[in-house]
C-alpha positions as CSV (number, residue, x, y, z in Angstrom):
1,X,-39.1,21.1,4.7
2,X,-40.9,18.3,6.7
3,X,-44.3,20.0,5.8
4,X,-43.2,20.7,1.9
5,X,-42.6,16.8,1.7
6,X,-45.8,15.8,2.7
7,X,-47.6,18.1,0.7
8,X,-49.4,16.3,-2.4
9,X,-46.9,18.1,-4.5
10,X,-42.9,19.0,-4.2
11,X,-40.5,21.0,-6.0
12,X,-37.5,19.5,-5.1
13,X,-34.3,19.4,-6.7
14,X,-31.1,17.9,-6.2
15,X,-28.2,19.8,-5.6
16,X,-24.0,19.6,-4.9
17,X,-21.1,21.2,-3.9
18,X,-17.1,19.9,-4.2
19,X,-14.3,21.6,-2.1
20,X,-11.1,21.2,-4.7
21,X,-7.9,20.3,-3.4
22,X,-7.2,24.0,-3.7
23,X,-9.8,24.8,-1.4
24,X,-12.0,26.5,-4.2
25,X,-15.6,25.6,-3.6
26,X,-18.2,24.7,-6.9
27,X,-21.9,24.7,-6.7
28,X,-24.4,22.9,-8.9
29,X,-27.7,22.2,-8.9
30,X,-30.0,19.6,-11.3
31,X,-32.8,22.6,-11.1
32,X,-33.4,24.8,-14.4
33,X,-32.6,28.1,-12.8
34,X,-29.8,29.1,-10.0
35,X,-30.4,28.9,-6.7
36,X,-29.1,30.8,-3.6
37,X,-29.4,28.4,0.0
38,X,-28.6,31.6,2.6
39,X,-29.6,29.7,5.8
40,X,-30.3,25.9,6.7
41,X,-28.5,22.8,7.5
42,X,-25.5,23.1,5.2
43,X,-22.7,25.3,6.2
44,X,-22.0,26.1,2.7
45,X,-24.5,29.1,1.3
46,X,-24.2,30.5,-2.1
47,X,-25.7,30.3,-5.5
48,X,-25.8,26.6,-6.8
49,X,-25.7,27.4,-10.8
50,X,-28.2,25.3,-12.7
51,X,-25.0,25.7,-15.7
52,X,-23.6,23.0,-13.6
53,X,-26.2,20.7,-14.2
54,X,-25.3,17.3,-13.4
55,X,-27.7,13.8,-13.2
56,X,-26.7,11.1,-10.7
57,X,-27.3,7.2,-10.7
58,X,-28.6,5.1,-8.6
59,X,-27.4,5.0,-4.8
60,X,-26.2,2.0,-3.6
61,X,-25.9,1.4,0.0
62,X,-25.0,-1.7,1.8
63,X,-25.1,-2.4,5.7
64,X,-21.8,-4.5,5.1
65,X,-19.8,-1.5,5.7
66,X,-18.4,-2.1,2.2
67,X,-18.1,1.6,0.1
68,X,-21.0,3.1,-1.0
69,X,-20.8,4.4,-4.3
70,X,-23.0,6.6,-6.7
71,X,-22.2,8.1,-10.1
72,X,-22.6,11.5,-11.4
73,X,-22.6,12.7,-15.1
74,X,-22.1,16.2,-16.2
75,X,-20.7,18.7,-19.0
76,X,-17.1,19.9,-19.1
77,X,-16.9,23.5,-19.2
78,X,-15.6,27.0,-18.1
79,X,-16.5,26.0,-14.1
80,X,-15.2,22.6,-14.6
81,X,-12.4,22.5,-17.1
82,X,-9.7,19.7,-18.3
83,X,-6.9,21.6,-16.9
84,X,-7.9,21.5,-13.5
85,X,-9.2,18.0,-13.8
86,X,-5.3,16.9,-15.2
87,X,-4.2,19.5,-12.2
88,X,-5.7,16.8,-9.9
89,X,-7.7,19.8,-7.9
90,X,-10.5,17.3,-8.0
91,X,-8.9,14.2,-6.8
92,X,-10.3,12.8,-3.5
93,X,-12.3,16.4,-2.9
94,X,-15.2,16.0,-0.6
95,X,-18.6,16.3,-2.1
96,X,-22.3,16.3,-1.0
97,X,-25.2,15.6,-2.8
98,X,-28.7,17.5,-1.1
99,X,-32.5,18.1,-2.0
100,X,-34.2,21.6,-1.6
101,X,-36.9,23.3,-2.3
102,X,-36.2,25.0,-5.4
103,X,-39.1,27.7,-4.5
104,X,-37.8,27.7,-1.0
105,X,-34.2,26.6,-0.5
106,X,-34.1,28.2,3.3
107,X,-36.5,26.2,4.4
108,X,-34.1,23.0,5.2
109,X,-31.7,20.7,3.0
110,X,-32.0,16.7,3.1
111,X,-28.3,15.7,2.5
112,X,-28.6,12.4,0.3
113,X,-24.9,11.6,0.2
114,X,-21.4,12.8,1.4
115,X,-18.3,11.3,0.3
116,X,-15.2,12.1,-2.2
117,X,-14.8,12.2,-5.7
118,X,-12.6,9.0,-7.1
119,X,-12.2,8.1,-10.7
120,X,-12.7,11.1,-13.5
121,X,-13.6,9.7,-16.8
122,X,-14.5,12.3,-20.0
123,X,-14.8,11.9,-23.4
124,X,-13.8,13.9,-26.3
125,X,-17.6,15.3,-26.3
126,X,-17.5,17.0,-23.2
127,X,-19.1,15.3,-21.0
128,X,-17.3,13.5,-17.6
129,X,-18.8,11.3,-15.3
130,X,-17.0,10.8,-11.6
131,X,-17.0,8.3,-9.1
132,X,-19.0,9.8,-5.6
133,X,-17.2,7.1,-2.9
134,X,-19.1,7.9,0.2
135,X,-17.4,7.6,4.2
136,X,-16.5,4.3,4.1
137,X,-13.9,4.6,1.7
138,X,-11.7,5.8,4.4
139,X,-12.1,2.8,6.9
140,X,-9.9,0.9,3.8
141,X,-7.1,3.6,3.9
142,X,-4.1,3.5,6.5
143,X,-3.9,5.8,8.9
144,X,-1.3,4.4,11.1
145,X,2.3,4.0,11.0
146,X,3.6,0.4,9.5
147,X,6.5,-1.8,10.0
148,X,8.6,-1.9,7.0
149,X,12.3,-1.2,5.7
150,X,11.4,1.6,4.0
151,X,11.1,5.4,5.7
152,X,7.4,6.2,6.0
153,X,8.4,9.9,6.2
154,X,7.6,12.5,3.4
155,X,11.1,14.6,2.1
156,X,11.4,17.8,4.0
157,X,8.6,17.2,6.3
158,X,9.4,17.7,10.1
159,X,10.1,13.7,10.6
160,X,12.6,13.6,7.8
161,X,14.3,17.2,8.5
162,X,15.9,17.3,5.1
163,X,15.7,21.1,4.0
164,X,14.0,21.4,0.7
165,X,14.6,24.5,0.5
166,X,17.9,24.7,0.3
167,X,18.0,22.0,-2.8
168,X,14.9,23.6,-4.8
169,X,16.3,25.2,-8.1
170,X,15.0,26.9,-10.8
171,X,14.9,26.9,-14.8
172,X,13.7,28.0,-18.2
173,X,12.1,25.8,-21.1
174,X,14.2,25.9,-23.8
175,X,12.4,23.3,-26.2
176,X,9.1,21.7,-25.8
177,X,8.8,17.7,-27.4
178,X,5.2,17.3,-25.7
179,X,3.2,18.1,-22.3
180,X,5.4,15.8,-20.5
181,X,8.9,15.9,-22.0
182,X,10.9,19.4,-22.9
183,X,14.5,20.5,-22.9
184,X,15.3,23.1,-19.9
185,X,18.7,25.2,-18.5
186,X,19.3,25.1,-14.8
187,X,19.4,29.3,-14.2
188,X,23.0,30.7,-12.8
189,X,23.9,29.7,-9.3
190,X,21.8,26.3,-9.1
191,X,23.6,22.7,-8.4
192,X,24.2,20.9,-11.0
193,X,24.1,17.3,-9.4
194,X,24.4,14.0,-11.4
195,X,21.4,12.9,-13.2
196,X,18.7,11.0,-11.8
197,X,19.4,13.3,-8.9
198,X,15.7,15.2,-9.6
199,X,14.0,11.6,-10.4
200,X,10.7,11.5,-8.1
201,X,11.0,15.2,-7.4
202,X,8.3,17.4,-8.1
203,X,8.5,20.4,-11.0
204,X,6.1,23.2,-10.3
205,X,5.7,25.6,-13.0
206,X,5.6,29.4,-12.2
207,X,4.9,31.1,-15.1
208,X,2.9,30.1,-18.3
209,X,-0.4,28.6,-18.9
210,X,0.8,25.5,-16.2
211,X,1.5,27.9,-13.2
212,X,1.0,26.8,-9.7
213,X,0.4,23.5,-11.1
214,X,3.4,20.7,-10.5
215,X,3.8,17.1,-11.6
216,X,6.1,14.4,-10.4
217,X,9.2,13.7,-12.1
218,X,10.0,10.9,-13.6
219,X,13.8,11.4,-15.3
220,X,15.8,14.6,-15.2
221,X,18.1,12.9,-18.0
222,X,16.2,11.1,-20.7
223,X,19.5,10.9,-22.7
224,X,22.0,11.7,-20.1
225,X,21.9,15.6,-20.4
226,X,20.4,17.1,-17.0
227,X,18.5,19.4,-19.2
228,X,16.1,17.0,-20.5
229,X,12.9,16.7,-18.1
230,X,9.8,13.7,-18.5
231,X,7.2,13.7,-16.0
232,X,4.9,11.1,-15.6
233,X,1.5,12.8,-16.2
234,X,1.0,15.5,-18.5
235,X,0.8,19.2,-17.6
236,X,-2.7,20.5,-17.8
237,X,-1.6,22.8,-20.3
238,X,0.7,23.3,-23.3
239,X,3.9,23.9,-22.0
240,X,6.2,27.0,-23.6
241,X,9.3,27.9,-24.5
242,X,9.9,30.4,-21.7
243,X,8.3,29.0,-18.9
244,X,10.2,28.5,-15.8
245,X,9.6,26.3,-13.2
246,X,10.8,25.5,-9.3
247,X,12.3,21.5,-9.3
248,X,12.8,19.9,-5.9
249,X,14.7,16.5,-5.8
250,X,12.8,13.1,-5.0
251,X,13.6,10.0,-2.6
252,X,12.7,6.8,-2.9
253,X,12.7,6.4,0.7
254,X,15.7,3.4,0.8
255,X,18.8,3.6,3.7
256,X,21.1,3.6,0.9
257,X,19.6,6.9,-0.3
258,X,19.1,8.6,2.7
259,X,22.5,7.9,3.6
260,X,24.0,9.0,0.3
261,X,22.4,11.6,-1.2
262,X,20.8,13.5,1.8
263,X,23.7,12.3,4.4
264,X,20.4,11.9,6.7
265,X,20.5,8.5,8.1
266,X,20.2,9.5,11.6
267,X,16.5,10.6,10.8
268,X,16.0,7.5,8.5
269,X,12.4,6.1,9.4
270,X,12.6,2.5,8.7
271,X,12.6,-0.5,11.1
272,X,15.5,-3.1,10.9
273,X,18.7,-1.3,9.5
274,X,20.6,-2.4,12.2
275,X,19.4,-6.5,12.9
276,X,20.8,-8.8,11.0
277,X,18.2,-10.8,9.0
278,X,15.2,-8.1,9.3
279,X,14.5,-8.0,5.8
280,X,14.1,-11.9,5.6
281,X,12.1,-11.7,8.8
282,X,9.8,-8.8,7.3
283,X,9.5,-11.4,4.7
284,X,8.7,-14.6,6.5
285,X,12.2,-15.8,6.2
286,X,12.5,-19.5,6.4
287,X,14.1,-21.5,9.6
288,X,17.4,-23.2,9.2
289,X,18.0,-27.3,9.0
290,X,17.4,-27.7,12.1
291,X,14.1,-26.1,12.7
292,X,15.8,-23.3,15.5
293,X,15.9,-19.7,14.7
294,X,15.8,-17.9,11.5
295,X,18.5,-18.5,9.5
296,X,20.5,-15.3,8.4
297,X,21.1,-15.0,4.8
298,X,24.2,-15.2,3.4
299,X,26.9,-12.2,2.9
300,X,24.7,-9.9,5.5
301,X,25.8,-8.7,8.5
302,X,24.9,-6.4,11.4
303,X,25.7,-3.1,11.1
304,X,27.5,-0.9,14.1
């Protein structure tokens, strides 16, 4: 590769690969034909379709350890489709961007940029262009537990201990108003809980055009029936009459909830439940008259 480069002439040509959310892995390449990296720096070998043709922007890179970002254009189509877009299998997936010798893509790869994919953006044409955000991106996200009133644990996981299992049910479309509202009947044997209970729960088809995919929930009761479902995104595909699904109940992560509707308070990860005045503390409460110590709001008191 070093050699090929300082020749007086080069044949090289950028190409890409993205590893979905689903662990799927697409290749691309700006050349005109295919080409198939066997050996070399990468760890990822395969055929790297020229169908997936894509053009990038300018890099910009800054030594301000602010995000580096580049843009990349390309056509929709059967290897990259709206569904899976909407599905969110591209969301955050790593990518890297690579030269090769197009005439001899074992010879070496030059990696130009390695990052994840942010913001999507299409147009009723076809064609998308995404966001490449490169390393840096992550030094911005938080990676460490922080002191709220809040729990900071996910609903089922091994922190929490709530069995999700046990509270997943099942149902049939019965009437379809778009691809984010329908009618559904709870099938024989599941709970039939007050509504709201499913709000912020997630509803995973499993049959249909939308299987495997799954949405958050935004109201199980959009005129007080339990039947009637509304995500907040759109399913990636039309939705049927027919179609079942798994539903799984939400938490908005709050004592009261906890304590209520999961009877779970004992594994409740928030700080300050029991200290009177924590929330105004969390807040930068304000001192009393005097100037002493803070000053505990009215009506609240400690808890045994």
């Amino acid at each position: 590769m070093q050699a090929h480069i300082a020749s007086d002439t080069t044949s090289l040509v950028p190409c890409w690969y993205v590893i979905r959310a689903d662990g799927e892995i697409v290749r691309g390449t700006e050349a005109t034909r295919d080409v198939v990296i066997s050996s070399g720096a990468l760890q990822i070998p395969g055929t790297y379709q020229a169908s997936r043709n894509i053009t990038m922007s300018d890099m910009r890179s800054a030594d301000d350890l602010s995000v580096d970002n580049t843009e990349v254009a390309g056509s929709l189509g059967v290897d990259l489709a709206v569904a899976d877009i909407e599905a969110g299998l591209y969301d955050n997936a790593e990518i890297v961007l690579f030269l090769v010798n197009w005439q001899a893509p074992d010879d070496g790869q030059i990696i130009l940029r390695r990052g994840n994919i942010g913001n999507i953006r299409r147009t009723s044409e076809g064609q998308y262009s995404a966001e490449l955000r490169g390393l840096t991106q992550r030094l911005t996200q938080t990676i460490v537990r922080t002191y709220g009133t809040s729990c900071d644990a996910d609903l089922g996981d091994t922190r929490c201990g709530v069995d999700l299992e046990a509270l997943t049910i099942t149902g049939t479309v019965t009437a379809v108003t778009s691809r984010r509202r329908f009618d559904a009947t709870l099938d024989a044997g599941s709970p039939a809980p007050a509504a709201g209970y499913y709000n912020g729960g997630l509803l995973t088809f499993t049959s249909g055009d939308n299987a495997g995919y799954g949405k958050e929930l935004r109201r199980d009761a959009a005129e007080g029936a339990p039947g009637e479902l509304e995500t907040y995104e759109p399913l990636p595909a039309t939705i049927e009459v027919g179609d079942t699904f798994t539903l799984r109940p939400g938490c908005d992560k709050s004592a009261a909830t906890c304590r209520a509707k999961f009877a779970n308070l004992v594994n409740f990860r928030g700080y300050g439940l029991f200290v009177p005045g924590a929330g105004d503390m969390i807040r930068g409460g304000s001192r009393d008259a005097t100037g002493g110590d803070f000053a505990q709001p009215a009506g609240e008191q400690a808890q045994d």
